[in-house]
ZABA-42943 format. One record per residue (C-alpha): residue in one letter; x, y, z. Coordinates in Angstrom, 3 decimals, decimal comma. Example, Ala and Ser with C-alpha at 12.3 -4.5 7.8 and 13.67 -1.06 7.14 Angstrom:
  type        c1        c2        c3
     A    12,300    -4,500     7,800
     S    13,670    -1,060     7,140
This chain:
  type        c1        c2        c3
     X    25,770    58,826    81,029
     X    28,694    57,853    79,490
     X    30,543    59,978    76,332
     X    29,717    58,502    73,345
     X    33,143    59,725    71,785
     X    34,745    57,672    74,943
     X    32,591    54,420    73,881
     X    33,577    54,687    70,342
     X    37,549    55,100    71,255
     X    36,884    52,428    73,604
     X    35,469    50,195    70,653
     X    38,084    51,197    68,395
     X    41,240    50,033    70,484
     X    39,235    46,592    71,292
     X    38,926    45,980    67,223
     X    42,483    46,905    66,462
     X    43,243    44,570    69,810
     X    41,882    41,733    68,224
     X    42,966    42,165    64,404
     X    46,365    42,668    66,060
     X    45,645    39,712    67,523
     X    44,603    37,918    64,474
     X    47,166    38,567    62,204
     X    49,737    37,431    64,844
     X    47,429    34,036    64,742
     X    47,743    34,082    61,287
     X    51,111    35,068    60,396
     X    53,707    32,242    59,005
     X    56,897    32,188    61,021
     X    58,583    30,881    58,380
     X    57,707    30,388    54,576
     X    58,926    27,047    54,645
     X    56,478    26,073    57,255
     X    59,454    25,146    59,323
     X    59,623    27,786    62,616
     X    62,109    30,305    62,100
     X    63,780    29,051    65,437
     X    63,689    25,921    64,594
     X    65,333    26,818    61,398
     X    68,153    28,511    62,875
     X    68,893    25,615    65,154
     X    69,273    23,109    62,646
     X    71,721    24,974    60,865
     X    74,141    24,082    63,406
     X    73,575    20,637    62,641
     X    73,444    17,806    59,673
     X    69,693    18,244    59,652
     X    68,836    20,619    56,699
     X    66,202    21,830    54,855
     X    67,416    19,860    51,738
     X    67,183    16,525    54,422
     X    63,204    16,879    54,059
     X    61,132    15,907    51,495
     X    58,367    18,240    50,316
     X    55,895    19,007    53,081
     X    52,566    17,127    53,561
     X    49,248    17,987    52,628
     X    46,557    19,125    55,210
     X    45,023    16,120    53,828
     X    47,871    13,405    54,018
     X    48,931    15,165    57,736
     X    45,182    13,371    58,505
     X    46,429    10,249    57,822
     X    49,213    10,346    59,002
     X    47,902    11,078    62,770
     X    45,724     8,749    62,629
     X    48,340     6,296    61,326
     X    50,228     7,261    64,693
     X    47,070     7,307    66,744
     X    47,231     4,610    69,745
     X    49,003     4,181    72,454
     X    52,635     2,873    72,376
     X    55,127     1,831    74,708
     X    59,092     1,446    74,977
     X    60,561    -0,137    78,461
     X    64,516    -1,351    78,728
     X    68,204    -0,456    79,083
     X    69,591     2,612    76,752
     X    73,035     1,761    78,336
     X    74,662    -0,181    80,992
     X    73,694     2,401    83,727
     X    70,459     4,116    82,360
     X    67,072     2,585    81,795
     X    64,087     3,625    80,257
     X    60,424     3,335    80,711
     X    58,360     5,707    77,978
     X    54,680     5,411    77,489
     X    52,690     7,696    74,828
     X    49,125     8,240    73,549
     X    48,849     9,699    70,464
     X    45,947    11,018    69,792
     X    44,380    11,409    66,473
     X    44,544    15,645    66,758
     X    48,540    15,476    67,245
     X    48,202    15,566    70,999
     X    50,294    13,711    72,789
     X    50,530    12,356    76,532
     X    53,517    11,040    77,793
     X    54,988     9,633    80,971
     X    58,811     9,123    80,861
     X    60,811     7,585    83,517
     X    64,869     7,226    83,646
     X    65,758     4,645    86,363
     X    70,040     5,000    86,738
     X    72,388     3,211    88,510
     X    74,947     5,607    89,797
     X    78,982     5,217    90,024
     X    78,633     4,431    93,294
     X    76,237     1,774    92,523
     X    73,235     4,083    94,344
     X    70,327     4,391    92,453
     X    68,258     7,179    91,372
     X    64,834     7,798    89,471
     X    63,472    10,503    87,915
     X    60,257    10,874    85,912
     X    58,628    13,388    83,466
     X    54,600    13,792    82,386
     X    54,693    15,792    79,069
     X    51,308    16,720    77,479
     X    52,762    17,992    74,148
     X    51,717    17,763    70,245
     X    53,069    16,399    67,006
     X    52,017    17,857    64,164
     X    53,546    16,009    61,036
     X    55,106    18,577    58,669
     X    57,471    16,976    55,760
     X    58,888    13,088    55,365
     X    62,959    12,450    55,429
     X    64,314    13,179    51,963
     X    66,003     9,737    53,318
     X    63,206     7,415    54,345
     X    60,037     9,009    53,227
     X    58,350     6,571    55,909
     X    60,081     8,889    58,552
     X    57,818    12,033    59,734
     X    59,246    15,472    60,275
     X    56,687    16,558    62,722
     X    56,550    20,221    64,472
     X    56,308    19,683    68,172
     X    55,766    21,690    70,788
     X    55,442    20,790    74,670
     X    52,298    22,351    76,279
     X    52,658    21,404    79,891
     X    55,173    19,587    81,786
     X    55,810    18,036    85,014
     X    58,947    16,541    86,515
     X    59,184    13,937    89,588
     X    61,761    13,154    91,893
     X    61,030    10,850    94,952
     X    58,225    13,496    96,882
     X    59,242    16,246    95,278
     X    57,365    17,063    91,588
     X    57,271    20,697    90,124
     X    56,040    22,062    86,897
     X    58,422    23,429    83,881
     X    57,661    26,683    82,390
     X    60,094    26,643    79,508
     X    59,287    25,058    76,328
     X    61,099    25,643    73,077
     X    59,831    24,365    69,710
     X    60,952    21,091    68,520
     X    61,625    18,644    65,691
     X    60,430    14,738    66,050
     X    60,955    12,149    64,003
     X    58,024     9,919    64,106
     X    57,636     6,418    61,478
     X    55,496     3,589    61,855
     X    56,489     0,259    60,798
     X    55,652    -3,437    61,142
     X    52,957    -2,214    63,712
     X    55,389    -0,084    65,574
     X    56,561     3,202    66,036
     X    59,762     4,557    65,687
     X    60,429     7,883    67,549
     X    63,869     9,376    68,078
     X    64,982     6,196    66,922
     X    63,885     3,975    69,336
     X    61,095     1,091    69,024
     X    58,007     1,763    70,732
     X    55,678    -1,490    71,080
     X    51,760    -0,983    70,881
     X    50,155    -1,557    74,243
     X    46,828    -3,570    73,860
     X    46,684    -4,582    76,949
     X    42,314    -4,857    77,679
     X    43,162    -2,392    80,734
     X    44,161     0,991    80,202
     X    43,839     2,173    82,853
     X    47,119     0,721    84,273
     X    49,108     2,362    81,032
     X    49,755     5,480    82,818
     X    51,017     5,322    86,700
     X    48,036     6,567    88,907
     X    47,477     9,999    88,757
     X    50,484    11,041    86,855
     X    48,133    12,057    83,585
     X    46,257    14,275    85,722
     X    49,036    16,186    87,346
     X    50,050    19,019    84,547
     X    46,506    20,351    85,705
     X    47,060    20,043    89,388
     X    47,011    22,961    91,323
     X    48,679    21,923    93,884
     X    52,485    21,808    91,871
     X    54,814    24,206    92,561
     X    56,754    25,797    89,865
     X    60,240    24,562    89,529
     X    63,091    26,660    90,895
     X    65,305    26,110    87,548
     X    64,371    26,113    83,821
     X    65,310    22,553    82,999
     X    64,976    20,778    86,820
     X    65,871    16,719    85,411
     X    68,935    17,848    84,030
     X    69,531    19,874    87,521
     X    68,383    16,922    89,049
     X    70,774    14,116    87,543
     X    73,398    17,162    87,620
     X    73,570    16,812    91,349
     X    72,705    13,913    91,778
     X    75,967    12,802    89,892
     X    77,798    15,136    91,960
     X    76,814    14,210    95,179
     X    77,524    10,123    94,411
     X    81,311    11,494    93,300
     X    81,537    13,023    96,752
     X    81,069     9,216    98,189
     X    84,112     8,032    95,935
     X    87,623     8,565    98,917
     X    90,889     8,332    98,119
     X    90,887    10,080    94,341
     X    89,494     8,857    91,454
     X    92,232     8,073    88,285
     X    91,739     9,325    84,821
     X    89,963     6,424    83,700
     X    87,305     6,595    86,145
     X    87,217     9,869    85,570
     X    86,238     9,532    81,951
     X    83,777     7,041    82,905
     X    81,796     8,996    84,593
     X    81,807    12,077    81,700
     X    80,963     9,580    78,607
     X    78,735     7,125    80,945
     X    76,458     9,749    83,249
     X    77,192    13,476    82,448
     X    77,123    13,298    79,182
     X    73,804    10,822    78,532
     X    72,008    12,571    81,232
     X    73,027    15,912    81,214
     X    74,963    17,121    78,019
     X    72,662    15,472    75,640
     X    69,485    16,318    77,171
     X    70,237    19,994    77,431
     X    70,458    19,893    73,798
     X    67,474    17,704    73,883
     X    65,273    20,530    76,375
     X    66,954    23,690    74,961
     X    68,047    22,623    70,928
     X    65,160    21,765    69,226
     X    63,972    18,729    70,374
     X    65,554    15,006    70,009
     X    65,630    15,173    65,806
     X    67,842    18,174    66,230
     X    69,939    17,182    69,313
     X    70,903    13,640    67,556
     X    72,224    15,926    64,600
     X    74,796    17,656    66,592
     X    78,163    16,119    66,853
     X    79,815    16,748    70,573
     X    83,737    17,287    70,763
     X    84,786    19,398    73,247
     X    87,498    19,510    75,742
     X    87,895    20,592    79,242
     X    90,183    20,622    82,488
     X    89,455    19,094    85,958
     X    90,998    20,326    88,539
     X    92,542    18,354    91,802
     X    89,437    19,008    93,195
     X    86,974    17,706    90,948
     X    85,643    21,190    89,516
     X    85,863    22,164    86,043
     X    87,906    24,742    83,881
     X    88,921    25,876    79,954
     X    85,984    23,998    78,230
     X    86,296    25,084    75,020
     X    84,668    23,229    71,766
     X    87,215    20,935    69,499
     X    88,278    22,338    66,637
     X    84,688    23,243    63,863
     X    82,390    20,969    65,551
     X    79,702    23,216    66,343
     X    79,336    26,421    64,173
     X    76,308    27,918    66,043
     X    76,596    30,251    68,909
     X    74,262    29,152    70,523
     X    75,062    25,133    70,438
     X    78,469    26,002    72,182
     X    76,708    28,231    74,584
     X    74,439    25,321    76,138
     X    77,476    22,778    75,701
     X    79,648    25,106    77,764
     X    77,332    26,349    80,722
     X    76,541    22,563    80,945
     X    79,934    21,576    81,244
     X    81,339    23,770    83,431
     X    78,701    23,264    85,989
     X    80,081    19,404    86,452
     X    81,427    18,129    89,502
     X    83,964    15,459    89,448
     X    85,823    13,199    92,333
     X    89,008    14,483    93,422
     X    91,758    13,334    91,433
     X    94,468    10,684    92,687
     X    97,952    12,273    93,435
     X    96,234    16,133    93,253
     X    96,461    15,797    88,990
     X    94,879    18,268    86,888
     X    93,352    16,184    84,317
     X    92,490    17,384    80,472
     X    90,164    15,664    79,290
     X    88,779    15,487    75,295
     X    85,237    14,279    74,644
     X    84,115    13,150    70,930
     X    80,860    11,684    69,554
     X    79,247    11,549    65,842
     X    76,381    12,508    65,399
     X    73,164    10,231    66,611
     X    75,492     9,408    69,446
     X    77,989     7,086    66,919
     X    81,955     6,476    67,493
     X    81,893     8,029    70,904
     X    85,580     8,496    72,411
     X    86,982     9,961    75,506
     X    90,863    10,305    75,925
     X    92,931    12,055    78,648
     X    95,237    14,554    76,860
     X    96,984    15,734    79,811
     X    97,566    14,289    83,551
């Protein structure tokens, strides 16, 4: 028979287990309804708390999901080398399924493809102080899977993000892009075959690094530079920073490890760094007050210095300076030093 002091203990710990539990459930990470992180993030950036409007109603965040609720589609060029294929449900809960591809054409003129399925949700928090028919909305990715030719692998690492969602004229606008709603009779041909269903798979491996489409693109950049003989000058050597590391790499590790898109397009990018004869990178160092968060420089800077170039003509060590506005405006790459 078992002690009935033991049973009580036993009881005891469970219900302090599960208030503890509670309040954690309950407790407001910030008082401004804002995450704390997400907070601290976007005080590196333009994007302040004085940018938002005051925050919705439980009611009005009901209509505005099902204002969003459908399913919407954006396919075309982003650039002269990258284009995009992004296809989203909304639901009318704030969930959101999402299949992303990025098909790029290489400075080689090789092609590569990689694609992402993102089950995620939206949840609309305060309108821009701006344009009140832009939505604030606290996001957060749930599951994620990435795809490269045969090889697809799930992410593990999700930090909490900022969207900005409107809809307008019978589209929607998300990270400033035009999405066009799909209402085609078959459905069933919105997603790829399969792809939906693979977050839940089994059968995925976990992926080796934290953020594998940036790793991904990263090498795959490298490895096409390696097919470039003789040298490359300074000029293709800044082409290939402004056109493919930066897009693909620079700005999306801001995008995966910042705060989402709404934060990432808020940070301006000027930094400057050295290549070496041989194509790898030294001294990156941020230009002048750019970027006043720790943290910012720390993702620009491990990104950076983890770029592979071509080997320069004439064994020059090139410095180079990178500057863009934010929301990716008046973009400019010079070579300070050759």
């Amino acid at each position: 028979m078992s002690n009935p002091n033991q049973s009580y203990k036993k009881a005891a710990i469970l219900l302090v287990a599960i208030a503890a539990i509670v309040a954690l459930m309950s407790i407001k990470i910030d008082t401004s309804g804002i995450n704390r992180v997400i907070a601290s993030m976007s005080s590196g950036t333009n994007l302040t708390r004085k940018d938002m409007a005051p925050a919705y109603s439980d009611s009005q965040k009901v209509v505005i999901k099902k204002r969003f609720t459908g399913f919407w589609k954006f396919n075309g060029p982003i650039s002269d080398n990258i284009s995009f294929d992004d296809r989203i449900e909304y639901k009318d809960n704030g969930i959101v399924w999402r299949y992303t591809k990025w098909i790029v054409r290489l400075p080689s003129g090789d092609s590569a493809e990689v694609a992402q399925v993102t089950q995620a949700y939206a949840n609309p928090y305060a309108p821009l102080a701006s344009d009140t028919t832009t939505v604030i909305c606290e996001s957060k990715v749930l599951k994620q899977v990435d795809i490269r030719e045969s090889d697809t692998c799930y992410s593990t690492i999700f930090p909490d993000e900022l969207w900005t969602i409107a809809h307008k004229d019978s589209s929607l606008y998300l990270g400033g892009r035009k999405y066009w709603s799909y209402k085609d009779s078959s459905l069933a041909v919105f997603f790829p075959a399969g792809a939906i269903h693979l977050p839940d798979d089994v059968r995925v491996r976990e992926a080796t690094g934290d953020y594998p489409v940036i790793d991904w693109f990263r090498k795959d950049i490298a490895d096409d530079c390696g097919k470039i003989k003789g040298g490359a000058d300074s000029t293709r050597i800044m082409s290939i920073l402004s056109d493919w590391y930066v897009p693909l790499c620079l700005r999306q590790a801001f995008v995966s490890q910042a705060g989402g898109p709404t934060i990432a397009d808020t940070v301006r990018l000027a930094f400057e760094l050295t290549v070496n004869h041989d194509g790898t990178v030294k001294n990156v160092s941020v230009s002048g007050n750019s970027m006043n968060s720790i943290m910012f420089q720390r993702i620009l800077k491990n990104e950076v210095n983890a770029w592979r170039f071509p080997e320069t003509v004439l064994d020059r060590t090139l410095k180079l300076k990178f500057d863009s506005k934010p929301n990716n405006t008046g973009e400019k790459v010079t070579c300070l030093k050759h």
